[in-house]
C-alpha positions in Angstrom: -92.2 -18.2 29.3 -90.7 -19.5 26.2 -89.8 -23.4 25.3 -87.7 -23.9 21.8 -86.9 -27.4 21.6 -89.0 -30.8 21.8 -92.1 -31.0 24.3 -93.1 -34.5 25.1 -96.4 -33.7 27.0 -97.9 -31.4 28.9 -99.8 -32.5 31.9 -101.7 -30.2 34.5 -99.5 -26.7 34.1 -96.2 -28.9 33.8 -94.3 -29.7 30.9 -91.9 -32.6 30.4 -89.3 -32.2 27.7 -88.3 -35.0 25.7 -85.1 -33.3 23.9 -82.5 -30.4 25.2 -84.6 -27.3 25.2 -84.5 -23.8 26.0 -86.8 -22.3 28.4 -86.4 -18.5 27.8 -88.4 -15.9 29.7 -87.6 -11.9 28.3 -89.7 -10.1 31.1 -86.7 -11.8 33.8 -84.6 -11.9 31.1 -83.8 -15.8 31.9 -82.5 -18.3 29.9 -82.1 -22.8 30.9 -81.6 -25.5 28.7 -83.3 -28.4 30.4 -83.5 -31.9 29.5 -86.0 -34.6 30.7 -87.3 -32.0 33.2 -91.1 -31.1 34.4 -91.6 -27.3 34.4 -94.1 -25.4 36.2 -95.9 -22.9 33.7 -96.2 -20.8 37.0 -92.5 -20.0 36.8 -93.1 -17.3 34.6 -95.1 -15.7 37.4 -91.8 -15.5 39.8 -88.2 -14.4 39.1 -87.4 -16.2 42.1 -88.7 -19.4 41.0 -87.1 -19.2 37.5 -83.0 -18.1 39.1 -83.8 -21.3 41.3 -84.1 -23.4 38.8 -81.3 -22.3 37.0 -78.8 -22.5 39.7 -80.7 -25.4 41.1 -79.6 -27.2 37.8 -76.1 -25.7 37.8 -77.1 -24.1 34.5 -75.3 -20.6 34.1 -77.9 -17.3 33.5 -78.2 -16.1 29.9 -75.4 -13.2 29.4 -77.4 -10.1 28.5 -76.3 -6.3 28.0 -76.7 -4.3 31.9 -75.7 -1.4 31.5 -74.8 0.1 35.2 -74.0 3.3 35.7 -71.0 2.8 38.8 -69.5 0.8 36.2 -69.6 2.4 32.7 -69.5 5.2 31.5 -72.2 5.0 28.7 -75.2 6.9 29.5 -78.5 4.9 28.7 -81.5 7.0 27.2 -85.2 5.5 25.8 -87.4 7.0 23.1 -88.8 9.4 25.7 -85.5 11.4 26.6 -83.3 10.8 23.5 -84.5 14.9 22.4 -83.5 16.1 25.9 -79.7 14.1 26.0 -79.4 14.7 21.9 -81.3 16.2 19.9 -81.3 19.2 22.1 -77.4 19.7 22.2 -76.6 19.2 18.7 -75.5 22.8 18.5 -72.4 22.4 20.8 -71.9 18.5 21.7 -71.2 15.5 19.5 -73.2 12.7 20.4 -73.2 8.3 19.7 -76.4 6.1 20.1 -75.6 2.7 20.0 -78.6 0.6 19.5 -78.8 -2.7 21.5 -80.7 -5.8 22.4 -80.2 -7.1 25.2 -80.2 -10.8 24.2 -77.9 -10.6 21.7 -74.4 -12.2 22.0 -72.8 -9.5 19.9 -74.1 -6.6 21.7 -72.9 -8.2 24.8 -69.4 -8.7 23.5 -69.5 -4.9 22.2 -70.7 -3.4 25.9 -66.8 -3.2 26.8 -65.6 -2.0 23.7 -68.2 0.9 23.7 -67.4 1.5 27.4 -63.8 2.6 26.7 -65.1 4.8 24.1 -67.1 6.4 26.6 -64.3 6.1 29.1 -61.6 7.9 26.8 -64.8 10.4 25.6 -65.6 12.0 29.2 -66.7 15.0 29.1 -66.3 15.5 25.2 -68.6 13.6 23.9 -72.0 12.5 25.2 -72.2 8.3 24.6 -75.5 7.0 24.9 -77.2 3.8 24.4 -80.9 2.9 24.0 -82.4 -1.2 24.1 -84.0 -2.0 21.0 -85.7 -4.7 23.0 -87.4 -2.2 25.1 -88.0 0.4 23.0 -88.3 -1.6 19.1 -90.6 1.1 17.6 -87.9 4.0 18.2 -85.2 1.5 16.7 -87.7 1.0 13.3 -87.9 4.8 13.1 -84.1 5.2 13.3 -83.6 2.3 10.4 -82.0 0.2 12.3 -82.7 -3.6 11.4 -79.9 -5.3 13.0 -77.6 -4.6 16.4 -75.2 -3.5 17.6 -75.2 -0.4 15.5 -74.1 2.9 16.1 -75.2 6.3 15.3 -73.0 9.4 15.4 -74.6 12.9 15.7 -72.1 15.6 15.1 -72.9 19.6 15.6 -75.3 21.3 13.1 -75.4 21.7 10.8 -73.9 18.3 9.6 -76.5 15.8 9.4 -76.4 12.2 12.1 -75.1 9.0 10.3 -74.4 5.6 10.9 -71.0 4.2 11.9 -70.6 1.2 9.2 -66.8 0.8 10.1 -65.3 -2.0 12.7 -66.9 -2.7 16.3 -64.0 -2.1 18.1 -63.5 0.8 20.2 -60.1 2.8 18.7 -62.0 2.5 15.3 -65.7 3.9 16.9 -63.6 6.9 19.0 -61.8 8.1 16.0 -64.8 8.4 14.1 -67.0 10.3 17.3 -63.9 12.9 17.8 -63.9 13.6 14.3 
């Protein structure tokens, strides 16, 4: 559990905030802001705990990338099996990896534009997406510094790049069915 903003004391496990924080816990992937509030440090010990206190304080759940497969069409890969889905068809499919984290606010506004990408793409094109907040090492190895990003990996022999052009889907489609 994570507090950014102004802690006025902390007293046997509790903490009482003395200014509009942020409580902010990335293993639920949770976000409050509280005011004037005494907090349990045993919250980050149960999900259950933290969503009541959200809705409890009729504060709204942080808006994070979800990527669900009965309702996109982007297929979501880690370090593990990005050679199996694209490395190993490079020879006969063209390929996108867009690079996320799941916090951020752009990446959540991009999810539907990269969805009808995908959507329009079926079956031509394999669109993938990996978390850079799950898997952060993979994302240093593949240069990326900053999300969303996109990389395109045509058929061999031309080599993969990055998409640098807008984030908007009619732009990102043109550029995959190149």
């Amino acid at each position: 559990l994570k507090v950014a903003g102004f802690v006025h004391r902390v007293t046997r496990g509790s903490l009482v905030l003395s200014r509009p924080s942020l409580l902010y816990s990335s293993k639920y992937r949770v976000a409050a802001v509280v005011e004037g509030t005494a907090m349990s440090s045993n919250l980050r010990l149960c999900p259950v705990a933290c969503t009541l206190l959200i809705h409890g304080l009729g504060i709204a759940q942080a808006a994070i990338v979800e990527i669900d497969a009965m309702k996109h069409d982007i297929q979501q890969i880690t370090m593990s099996n990005f050679d199996g889905v694209i490395s190993k068809f490079r020879d006969s499919a063209v390929s996108s990896l867009w690079f996320f984290k799941a916090d951020n606010k752009a990446d959540v506004g991009f999810l539907d534009e990269y969805n009808k990408v995908a959507t329009d793409l079926k079956g031509m094109a394999k669109i993938c997406a990996i978390s850079c907040t799950d898997w952060p090492v993979f994302c240093d190895k593949q240069g990326v510094k900053e999300t969303p990003a996109v990389m395109v990996y045509p058929t061999n022999p031309m080599p993969a790049f990055k998409y640098e052009g807008k984030l908007e889907s009619k732009a990102v489609l043109a550029k995959v069915a190149r």
